[in-house]
VEXDRENPA-581968 format. One record per residue (C-alpha): y, z, x; residue number from 0. Coordinates in steps of 0.2 Angstrom, whole numbers, plus 5000, padded with zeros to 4 digits. Layout:
R north   up east resi
R     Y    Z    X  NUM
...
***
This chain:
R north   up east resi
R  6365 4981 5703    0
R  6350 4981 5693    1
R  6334 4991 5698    2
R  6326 4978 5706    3
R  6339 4974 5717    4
R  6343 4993 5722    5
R  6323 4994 5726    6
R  6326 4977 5739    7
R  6341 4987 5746    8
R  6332 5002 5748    9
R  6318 4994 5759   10
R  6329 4982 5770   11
R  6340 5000 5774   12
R  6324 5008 5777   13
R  6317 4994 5789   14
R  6332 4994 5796   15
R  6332 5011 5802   16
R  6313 5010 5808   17
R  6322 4995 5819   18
R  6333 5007 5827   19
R  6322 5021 5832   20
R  6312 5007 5840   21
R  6327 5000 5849   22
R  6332 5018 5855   23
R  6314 5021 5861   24
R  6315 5003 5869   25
R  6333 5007 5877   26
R  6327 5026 5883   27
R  6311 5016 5893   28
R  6320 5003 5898   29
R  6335 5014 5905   30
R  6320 5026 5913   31
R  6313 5012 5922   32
R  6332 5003 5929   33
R  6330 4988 5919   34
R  6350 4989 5915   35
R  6351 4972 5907   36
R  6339 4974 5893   37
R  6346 4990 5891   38
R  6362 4982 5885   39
R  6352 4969 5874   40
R  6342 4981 5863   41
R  6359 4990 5863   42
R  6366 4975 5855   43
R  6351 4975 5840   44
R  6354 4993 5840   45
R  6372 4991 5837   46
R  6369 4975 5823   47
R  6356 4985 5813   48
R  6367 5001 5813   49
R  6380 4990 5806   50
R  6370 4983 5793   51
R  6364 4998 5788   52
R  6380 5006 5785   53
R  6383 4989 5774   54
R  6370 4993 5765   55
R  6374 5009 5763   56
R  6391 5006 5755   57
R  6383 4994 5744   58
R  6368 5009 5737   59
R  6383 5021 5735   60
R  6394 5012 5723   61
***
């Protein structure tokens, strides 16, 4: 992986974690205020970044 590259990955694992704290602030307000359903959907963007992030993760620890 060349410098470049590494620097990309970096910043998409980066934004991808400022995507999460978003979602688990938007899950914490939404569970506060009942509204169950978009509970569960932010949960679901939550769960797909956490899962890229990790696979991103892998790929900057090699």
């Amino acid at each position: 992986m060349d410098k470049l590259e590494r620097e990309n990955k970096e910043r998409w694992a980066r934004n991808r974690f400022e995507f999460m704290v978003r979602d688990a602030e938007r899950i914490k307000r939404y569970l506060e205020c009942g509204e169950v359903k978009k509970a569960e959907q932010s949960s679901r963007f939550f769960k797909r970044n956490l899962l890229e992030l990790n696979k991103l993760e892998k790929e900057l620890n090699k």
